[in-house]
NUZALUM-674224 format. One record per atom (N, C-alpha, C, CB): atom name; residue number from 1; x, y, z. Coordinates in nm, 2 decimals, always signed. Atoms other than C-alpha are relative to their C-alpha. Glycine has a CB too. Layout:
NUZALUM-674224
@site->CA | pos->NUM | X->X | Y->Y | Z->Z
...
***
This chain:
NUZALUM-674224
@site->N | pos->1 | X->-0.10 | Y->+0.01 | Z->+0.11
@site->CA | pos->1 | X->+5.64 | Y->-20.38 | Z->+8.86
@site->C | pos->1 | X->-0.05 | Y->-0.11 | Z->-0.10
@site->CB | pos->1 | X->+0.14 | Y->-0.02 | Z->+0.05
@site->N | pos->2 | X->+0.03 | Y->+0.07 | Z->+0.09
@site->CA | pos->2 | X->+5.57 | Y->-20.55 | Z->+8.54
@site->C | pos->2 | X->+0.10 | Y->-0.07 | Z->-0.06
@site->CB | pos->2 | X->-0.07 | Y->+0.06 | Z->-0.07
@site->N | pos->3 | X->-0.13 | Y->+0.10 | Z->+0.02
@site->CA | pos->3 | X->+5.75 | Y->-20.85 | Z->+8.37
@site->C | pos->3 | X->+0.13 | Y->+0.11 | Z->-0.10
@site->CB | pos->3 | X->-0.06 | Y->-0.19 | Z->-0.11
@site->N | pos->4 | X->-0.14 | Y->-0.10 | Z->+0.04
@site->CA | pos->4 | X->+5.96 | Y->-20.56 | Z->+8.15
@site->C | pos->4 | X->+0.06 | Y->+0.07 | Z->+0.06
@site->CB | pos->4 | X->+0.00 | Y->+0.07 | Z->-0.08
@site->N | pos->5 | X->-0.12 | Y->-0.11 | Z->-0.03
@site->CA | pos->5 | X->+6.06 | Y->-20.39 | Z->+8.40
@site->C | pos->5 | X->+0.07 | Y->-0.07 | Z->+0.11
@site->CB | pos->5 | X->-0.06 | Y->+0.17 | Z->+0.06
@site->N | pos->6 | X->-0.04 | Y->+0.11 | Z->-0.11
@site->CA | pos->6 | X->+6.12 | Y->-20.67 | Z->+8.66
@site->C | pos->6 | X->+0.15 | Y->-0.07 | Z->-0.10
@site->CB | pos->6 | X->-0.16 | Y->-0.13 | Z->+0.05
@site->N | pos->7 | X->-0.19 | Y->+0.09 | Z->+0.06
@site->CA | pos->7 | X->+6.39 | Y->-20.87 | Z->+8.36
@site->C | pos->7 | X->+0.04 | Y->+0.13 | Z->-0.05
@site->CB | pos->7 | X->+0.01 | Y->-0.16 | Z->-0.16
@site->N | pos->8 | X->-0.07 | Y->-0.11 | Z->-0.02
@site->CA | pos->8 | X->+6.50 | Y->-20.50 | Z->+8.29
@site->C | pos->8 | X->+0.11 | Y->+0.01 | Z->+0.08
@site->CB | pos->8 | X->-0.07 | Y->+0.08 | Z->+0.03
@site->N | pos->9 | X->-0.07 | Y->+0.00 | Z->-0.11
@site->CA | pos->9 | X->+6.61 | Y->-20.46 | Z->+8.64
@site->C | pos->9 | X->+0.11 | Y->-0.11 | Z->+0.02
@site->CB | pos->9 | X->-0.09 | Y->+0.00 | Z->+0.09
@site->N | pos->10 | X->-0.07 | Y->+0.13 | Z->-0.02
@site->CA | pos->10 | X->+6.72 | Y->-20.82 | Z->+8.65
@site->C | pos->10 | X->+0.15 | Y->-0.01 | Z->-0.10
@site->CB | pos->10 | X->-0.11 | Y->-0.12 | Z->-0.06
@site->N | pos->11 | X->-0.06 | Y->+0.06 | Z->+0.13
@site->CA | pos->11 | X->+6.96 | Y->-20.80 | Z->+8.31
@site->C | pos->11 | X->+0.09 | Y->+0.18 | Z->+0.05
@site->CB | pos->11 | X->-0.13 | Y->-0.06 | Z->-0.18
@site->N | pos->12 | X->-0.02 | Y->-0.13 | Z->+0.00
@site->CA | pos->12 | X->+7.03 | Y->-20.40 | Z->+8.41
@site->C | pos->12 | X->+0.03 | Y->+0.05 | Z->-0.12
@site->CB | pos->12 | X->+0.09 | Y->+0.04 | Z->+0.09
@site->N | pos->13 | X->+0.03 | Y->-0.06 | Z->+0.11
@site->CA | pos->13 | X->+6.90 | Y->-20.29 | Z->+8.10
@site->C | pos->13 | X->-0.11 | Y->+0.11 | Z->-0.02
@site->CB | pos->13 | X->-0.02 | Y->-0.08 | Z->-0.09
@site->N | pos->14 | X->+0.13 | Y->-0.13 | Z->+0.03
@site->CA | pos->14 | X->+6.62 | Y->-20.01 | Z->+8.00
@site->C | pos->14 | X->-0.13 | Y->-0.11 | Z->+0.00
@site->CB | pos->14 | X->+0.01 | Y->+0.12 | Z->-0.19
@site->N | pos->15 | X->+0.09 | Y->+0.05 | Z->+0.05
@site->CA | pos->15 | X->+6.27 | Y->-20.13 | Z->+7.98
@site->C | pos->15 | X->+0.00 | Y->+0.00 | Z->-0.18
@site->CB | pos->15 | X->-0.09 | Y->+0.08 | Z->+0.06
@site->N | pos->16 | X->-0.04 | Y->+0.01 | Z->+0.15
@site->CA | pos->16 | X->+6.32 | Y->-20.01 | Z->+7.61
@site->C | pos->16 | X->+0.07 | Y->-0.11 | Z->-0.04
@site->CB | pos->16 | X->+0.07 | Y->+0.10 | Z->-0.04
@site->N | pos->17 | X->-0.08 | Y->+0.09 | Z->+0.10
@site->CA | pos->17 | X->+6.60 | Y->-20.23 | Z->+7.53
@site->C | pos->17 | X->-0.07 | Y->-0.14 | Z->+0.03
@site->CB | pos->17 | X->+0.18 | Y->+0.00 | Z->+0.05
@site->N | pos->18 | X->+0.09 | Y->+0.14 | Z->-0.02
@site->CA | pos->18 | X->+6.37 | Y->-20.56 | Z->+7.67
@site->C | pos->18 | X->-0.10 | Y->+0.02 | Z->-0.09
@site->CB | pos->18 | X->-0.06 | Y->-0.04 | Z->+0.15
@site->N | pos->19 | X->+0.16 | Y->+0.04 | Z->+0.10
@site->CA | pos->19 | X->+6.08 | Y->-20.45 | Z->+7.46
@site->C | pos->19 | X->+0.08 | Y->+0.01 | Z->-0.13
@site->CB | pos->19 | X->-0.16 | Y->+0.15 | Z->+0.00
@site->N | pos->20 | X->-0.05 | Y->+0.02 | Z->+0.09
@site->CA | pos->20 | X->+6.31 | Y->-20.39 | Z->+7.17
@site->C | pos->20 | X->+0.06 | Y->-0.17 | Z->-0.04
@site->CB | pos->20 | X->+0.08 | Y->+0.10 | Z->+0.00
@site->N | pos->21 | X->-0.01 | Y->+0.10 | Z->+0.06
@site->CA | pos->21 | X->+6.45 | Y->-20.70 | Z->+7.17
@site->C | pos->21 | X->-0.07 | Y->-0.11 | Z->+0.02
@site->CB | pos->21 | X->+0.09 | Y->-0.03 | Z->+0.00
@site->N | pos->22 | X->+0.09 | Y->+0.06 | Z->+0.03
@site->CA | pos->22 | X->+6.18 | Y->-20.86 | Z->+7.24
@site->C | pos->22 | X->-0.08 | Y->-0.06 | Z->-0.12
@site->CB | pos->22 | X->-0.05 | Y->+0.06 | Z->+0.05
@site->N | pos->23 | X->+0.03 | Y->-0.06 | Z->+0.18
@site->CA | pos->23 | X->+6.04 | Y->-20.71 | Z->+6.91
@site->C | pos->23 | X->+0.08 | Y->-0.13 | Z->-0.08
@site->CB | pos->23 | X->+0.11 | Y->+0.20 | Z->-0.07
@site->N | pos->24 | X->-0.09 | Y->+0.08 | Z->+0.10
@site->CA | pos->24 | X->+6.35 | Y->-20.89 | Z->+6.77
@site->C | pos->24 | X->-0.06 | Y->-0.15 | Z->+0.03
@site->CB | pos->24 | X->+0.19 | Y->+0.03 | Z->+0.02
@site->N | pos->25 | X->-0.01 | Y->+0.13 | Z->-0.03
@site->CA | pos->25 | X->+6.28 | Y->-21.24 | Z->+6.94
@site->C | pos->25 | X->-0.12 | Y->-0.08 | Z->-0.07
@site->CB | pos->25 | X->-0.01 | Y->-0.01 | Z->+0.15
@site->N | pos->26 | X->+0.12 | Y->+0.04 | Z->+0.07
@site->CA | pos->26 | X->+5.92 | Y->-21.26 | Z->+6.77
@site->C | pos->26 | X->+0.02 | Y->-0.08 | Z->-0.13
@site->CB | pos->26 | X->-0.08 | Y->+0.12 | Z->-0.02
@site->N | pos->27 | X->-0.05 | Y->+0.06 | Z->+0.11
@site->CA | pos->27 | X->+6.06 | Y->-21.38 | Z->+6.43
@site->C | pos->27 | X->+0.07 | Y->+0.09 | Z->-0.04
@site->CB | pos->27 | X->-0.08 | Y->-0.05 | Z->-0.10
@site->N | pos->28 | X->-0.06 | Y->-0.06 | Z->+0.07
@site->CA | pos->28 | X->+6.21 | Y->-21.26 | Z->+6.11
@site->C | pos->28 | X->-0.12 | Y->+0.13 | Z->-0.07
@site->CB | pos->28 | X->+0.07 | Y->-0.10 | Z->-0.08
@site->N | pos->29 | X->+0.11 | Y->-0.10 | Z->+0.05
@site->CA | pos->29 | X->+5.88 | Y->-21.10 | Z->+6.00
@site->C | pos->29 | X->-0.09 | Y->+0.12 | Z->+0.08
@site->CB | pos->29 | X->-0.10 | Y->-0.10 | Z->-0.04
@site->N | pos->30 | X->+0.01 | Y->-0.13 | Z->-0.08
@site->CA | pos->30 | X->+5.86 | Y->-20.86 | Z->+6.27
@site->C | pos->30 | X->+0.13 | Y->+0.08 | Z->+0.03
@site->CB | pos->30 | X->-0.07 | Y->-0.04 | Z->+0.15
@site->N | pos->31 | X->-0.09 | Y->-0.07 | Z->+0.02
@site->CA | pos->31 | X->+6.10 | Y->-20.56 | Z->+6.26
@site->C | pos->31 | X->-0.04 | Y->+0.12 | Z->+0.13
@site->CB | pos->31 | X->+0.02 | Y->+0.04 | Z->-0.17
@site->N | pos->32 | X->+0.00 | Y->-0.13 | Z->-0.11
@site->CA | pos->32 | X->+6.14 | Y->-20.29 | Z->+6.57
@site->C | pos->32 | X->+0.05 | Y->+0.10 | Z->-0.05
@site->CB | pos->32 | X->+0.08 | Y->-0.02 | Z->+0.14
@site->N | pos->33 | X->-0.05 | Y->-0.11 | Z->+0.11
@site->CA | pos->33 | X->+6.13 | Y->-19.96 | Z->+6.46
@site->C | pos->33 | X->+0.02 | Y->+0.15 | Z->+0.13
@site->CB | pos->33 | X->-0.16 | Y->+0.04 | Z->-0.17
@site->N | pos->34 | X->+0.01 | Y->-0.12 | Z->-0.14
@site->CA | pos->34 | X->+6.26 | Y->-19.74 | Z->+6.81
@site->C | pos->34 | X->+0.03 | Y->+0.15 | Z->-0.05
@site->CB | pos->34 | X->+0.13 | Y->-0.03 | Z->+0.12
@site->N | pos->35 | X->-0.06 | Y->-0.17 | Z->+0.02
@site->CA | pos->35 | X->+6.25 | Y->-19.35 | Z->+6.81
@site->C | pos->35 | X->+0.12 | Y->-0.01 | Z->+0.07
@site->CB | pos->35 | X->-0.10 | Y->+0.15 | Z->+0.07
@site->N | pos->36 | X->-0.09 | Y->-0.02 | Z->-0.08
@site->CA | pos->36 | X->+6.53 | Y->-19.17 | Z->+6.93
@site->C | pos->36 | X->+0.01 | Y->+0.15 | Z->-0.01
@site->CB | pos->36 | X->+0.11 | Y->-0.07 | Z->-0.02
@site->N | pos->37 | X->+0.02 | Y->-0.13 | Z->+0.07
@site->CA | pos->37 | X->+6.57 | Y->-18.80 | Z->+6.94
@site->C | pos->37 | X->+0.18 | Y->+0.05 | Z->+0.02
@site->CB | pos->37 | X->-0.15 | Y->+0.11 | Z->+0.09
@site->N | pos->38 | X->-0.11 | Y->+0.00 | Z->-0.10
@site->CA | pos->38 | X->+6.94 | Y->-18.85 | Z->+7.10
@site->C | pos->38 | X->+0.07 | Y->-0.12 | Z->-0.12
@site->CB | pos->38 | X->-0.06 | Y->-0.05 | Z->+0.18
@site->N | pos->39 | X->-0.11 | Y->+0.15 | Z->+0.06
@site->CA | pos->39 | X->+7.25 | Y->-19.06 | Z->+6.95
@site->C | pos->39 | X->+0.04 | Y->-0.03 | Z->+0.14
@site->CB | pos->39 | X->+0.17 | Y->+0.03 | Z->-0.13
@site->N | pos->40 | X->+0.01 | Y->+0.11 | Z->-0.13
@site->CA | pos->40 | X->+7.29 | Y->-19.19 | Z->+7.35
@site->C | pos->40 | X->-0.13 | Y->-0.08 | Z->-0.03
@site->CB | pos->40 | X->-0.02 | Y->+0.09 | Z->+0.17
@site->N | pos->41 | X->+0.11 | Y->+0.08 | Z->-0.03
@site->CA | pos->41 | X->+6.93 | Y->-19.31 | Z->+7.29
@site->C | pos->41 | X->+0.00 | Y->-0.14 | Z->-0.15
@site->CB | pos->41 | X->-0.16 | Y->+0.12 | Z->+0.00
@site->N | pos->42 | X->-0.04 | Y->+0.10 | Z->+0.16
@site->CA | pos->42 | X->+7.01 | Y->-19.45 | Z->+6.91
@site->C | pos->42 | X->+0.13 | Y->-0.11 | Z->+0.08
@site->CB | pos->42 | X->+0.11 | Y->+0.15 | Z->-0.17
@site->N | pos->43 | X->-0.11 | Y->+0.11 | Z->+0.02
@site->CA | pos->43 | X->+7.34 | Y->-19.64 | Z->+7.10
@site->C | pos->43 | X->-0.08 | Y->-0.06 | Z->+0.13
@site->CB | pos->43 | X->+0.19 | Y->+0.05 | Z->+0.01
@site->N | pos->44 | X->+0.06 | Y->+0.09 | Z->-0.09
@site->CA | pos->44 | X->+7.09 | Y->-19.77 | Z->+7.39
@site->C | pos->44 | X->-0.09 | Y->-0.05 | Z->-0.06
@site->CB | pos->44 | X->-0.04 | Y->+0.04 | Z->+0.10
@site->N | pos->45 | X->+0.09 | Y->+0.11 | Z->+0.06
@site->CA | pos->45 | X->+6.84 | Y->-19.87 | Z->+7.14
@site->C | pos->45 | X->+0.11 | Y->-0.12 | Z->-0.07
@site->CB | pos->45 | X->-0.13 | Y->+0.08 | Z->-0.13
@site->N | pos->46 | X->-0.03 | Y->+0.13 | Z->+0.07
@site->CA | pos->46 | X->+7.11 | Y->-20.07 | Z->+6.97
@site->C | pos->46 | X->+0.06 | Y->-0.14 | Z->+0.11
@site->CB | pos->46 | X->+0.12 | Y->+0.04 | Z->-0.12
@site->N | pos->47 | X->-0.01 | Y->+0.12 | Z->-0.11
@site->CA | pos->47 | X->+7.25 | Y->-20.24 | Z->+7.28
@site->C | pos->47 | X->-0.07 | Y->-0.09 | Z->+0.02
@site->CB | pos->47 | X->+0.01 | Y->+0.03 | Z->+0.11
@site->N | pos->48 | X->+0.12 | Y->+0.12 | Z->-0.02
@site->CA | pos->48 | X->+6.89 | Y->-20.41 | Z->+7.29
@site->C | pos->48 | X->+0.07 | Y->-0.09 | Z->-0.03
@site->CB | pos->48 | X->-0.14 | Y->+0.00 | Z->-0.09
@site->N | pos->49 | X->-0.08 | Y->+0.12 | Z->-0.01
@site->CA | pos->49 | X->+7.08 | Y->-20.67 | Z->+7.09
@site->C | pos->49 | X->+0.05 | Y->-0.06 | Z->+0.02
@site->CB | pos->49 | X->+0.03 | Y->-0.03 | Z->-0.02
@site->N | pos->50 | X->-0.11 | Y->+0.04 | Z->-0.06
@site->CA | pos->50 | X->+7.31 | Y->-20.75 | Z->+7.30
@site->C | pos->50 | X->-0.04 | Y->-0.10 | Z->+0.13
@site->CB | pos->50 | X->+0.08 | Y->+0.12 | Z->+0.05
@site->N | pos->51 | X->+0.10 | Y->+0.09 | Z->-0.16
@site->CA | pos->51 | X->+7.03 | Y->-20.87 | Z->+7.56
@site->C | pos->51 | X->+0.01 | Y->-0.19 | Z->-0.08
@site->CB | pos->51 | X->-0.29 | Y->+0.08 | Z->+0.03
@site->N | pos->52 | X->+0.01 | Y->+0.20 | Z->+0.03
@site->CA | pos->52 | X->+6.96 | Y->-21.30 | Z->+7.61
@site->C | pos->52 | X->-0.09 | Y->-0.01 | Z->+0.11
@site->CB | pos->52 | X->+0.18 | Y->-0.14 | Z->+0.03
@site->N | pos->53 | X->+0.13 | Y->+0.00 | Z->-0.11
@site->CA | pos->53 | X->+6.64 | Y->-21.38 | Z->+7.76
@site->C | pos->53 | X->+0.02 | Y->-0.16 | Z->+0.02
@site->CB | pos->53 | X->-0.18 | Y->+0.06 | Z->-0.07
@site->N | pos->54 | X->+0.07 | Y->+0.18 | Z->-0.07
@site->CA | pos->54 | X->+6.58 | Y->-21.73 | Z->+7.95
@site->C | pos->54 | X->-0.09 | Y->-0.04 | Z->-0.10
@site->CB | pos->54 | X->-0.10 | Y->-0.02 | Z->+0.16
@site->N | pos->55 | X->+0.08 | Y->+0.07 | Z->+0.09
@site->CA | pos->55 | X->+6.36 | Y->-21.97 | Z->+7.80
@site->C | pos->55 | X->-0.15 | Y->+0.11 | Z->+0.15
@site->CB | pos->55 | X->+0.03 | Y->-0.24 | Z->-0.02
@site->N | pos->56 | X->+0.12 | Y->-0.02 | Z->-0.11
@site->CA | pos->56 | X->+6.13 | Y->-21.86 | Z->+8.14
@site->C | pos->56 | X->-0.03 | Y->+0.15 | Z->-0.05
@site->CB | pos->56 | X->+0.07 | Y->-0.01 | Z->+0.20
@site->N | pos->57 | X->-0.02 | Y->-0.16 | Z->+0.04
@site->CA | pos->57 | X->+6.23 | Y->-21.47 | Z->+8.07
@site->C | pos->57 | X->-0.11 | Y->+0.05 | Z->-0.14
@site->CB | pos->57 | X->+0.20 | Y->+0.02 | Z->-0.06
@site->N | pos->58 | X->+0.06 | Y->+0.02 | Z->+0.13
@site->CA | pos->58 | X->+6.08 | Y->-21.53 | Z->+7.72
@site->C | pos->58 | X->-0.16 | Y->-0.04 | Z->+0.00
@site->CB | pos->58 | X->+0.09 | Y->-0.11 | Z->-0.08
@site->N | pos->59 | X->+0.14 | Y->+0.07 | Z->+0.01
@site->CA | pos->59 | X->+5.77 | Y->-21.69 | Z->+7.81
@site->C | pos->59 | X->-0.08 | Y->+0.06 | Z->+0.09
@site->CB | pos->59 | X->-0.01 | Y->-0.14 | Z->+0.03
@site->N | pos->60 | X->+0.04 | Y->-0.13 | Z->-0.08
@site->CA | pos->60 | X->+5.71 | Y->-21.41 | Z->+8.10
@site->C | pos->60 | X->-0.04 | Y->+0.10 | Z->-0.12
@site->CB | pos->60 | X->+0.15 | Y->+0.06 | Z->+0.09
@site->N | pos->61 | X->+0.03 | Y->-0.14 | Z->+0.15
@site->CA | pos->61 | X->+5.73 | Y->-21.12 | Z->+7.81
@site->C | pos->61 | X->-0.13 | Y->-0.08 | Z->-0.10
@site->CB | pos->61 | X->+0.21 | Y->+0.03 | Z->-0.17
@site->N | pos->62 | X->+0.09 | Y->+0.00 | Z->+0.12
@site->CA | pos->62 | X->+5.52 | Y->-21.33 | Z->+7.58
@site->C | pos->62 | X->-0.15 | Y->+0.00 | Z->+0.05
@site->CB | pos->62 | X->+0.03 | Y->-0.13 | Z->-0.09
@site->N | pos->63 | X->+0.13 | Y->-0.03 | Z->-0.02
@site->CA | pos->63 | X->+5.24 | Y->-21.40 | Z->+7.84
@site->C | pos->63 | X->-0.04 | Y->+0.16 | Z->+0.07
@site->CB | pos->63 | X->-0.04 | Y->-0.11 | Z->+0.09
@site->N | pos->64 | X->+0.07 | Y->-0.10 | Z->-0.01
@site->CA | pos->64 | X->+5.25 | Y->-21.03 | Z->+7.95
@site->C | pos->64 | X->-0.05 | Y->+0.07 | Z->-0.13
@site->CB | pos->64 | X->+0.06 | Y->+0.09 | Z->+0.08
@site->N | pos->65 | X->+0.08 | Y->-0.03 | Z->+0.16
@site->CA | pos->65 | X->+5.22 | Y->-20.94 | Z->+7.59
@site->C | pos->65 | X->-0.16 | Y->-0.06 | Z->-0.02
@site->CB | pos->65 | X->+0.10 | Y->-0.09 | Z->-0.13
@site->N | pos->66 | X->+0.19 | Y->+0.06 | Z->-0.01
@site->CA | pos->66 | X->+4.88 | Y->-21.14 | Z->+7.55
@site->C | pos->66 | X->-0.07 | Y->+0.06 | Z->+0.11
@site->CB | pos->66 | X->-0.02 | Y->-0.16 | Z->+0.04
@site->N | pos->67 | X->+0.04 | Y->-0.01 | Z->-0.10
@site->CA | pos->67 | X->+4.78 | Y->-21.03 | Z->+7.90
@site->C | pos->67 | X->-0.05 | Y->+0.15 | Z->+0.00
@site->CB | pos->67 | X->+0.09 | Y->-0.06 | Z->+0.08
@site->N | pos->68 | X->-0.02 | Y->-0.12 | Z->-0.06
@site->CA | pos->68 | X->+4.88 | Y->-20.67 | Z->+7.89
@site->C | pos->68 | X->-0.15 | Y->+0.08 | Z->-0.07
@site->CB | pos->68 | X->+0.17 | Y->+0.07 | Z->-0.05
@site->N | pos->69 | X->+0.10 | Y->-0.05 | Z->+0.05
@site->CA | pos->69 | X->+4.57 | Y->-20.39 | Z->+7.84
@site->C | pos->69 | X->+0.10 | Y->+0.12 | Z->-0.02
@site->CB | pos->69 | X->-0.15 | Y->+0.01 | Z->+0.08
@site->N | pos->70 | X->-0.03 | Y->-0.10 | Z->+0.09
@site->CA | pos->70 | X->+4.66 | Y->-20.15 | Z->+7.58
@site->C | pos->70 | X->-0.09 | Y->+0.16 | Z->+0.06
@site->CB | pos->70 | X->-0.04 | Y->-0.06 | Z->-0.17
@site->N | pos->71 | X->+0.07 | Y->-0.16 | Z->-0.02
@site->CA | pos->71 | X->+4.55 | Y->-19.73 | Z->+7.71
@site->C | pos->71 | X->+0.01 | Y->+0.09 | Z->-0.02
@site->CB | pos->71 | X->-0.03 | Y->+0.05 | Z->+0.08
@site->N | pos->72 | X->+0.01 | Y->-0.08 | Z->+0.10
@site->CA | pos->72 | X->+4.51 | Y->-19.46 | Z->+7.52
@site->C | pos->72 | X->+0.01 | Y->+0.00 | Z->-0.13
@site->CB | pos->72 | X->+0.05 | Y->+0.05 | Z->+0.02
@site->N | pos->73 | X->-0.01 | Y->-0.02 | Z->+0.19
@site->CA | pos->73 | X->+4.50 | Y->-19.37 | Z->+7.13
@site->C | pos->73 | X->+0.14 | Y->-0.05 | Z->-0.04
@site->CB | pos->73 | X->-0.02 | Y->+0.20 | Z->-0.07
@site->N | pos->74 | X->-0.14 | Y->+0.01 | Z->+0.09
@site->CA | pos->74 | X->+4.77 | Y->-19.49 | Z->+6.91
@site->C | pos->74 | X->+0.04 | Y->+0.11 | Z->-0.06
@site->CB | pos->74 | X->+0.02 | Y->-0.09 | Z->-0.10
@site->N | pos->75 | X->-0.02 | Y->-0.11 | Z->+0.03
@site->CA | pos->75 | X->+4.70 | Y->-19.15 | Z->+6.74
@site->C | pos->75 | X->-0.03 | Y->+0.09 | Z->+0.06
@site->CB | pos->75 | X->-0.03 | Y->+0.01 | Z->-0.09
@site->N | pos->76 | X->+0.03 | Y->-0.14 | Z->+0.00
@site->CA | pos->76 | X->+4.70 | Y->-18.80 | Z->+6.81
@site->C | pos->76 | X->-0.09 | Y->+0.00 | Z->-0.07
@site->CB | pos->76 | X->+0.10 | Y->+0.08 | Z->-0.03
@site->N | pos->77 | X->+0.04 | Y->-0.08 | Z->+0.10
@site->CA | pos->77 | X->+4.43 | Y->-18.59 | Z->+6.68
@site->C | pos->77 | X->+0.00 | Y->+0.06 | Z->-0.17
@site->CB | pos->77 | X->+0.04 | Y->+0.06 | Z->+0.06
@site->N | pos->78 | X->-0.05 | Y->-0.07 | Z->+0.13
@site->CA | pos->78 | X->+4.59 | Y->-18.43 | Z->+6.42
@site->C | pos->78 | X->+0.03 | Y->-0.11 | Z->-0.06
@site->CB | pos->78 | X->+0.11 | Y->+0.10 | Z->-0.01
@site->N | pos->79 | X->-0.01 | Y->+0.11 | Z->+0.08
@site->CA | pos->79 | X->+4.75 | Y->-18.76 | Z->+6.32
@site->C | pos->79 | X->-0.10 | Y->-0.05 | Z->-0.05
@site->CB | pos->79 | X->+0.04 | Y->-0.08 | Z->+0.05
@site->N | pos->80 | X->+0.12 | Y->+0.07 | Z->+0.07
@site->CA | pos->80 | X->+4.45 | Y->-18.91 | Z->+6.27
@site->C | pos->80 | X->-0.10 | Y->+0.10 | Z->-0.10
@site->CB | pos->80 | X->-0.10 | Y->-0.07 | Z->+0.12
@site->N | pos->81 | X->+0.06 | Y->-0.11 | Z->+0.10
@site->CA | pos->81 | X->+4.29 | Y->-18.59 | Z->+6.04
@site->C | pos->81 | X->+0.10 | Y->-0.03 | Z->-0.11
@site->CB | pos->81 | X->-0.01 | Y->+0.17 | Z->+0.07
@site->N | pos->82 | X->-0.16 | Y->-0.01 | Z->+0.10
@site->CA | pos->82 | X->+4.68 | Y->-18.65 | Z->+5.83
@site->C | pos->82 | X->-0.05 | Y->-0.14 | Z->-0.05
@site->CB | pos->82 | X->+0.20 | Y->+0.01 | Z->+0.10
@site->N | pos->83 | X->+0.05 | Y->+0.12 | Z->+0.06
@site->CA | pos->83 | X->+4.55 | Y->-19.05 | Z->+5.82
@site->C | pos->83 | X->-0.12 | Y->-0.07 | Z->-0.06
@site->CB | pos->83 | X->+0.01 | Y->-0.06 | Z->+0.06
@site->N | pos->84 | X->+0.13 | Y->+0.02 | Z->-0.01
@site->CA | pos->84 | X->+4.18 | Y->-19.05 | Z->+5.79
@site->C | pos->84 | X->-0.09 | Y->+0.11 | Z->-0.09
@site->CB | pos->84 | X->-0.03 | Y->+0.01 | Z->+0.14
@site->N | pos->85 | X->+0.08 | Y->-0.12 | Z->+0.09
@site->CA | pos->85 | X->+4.12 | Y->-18.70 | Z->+5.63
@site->C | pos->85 | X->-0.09 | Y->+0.02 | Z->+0.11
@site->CB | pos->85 | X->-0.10 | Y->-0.05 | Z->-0.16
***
């Protein structure tokens, strides 16, 4: 289990709502932009805000952030023919 899903569990929130407000914890010059395809998923992405991370909690997320290995494409196929031509 990884540190978002371990203070997830810990806080009994979604992984989502820890990486969202995560997002938020970074500054003012980073903005989280969650899908949803669902208004339950639109009123669990907004709850993110509602999370409070530790100073420890906070410094967990930031070194798996640096740590973590990113796998697979950010784009689809086709997306990338729509971005790239």
């Amino acid at each position: 289990m990884h540190a978002i899903e371990k203070i997830a569990k810990n806080k009994g929130a979604t992984p989502a709502q820890v990486a969202i407000k995560w997002v938020l914890s970074v500054g003012d010059h980073v903005i989280p932009i969650p899908g949803a395809t669902t208004a339950d998923r639109v009123r669990e992405n907004m709850a993110a805000g509602l999370l409070e991370f530790t100073k420890d909690e906070l410094h967990e997320l930031n070194r798996f952030a640096e740590t973590a290995e990113v796998k697979g494409e950010r784009y689809g196929g086709g997306q990338i023919k729509l971005l790239w031509g």
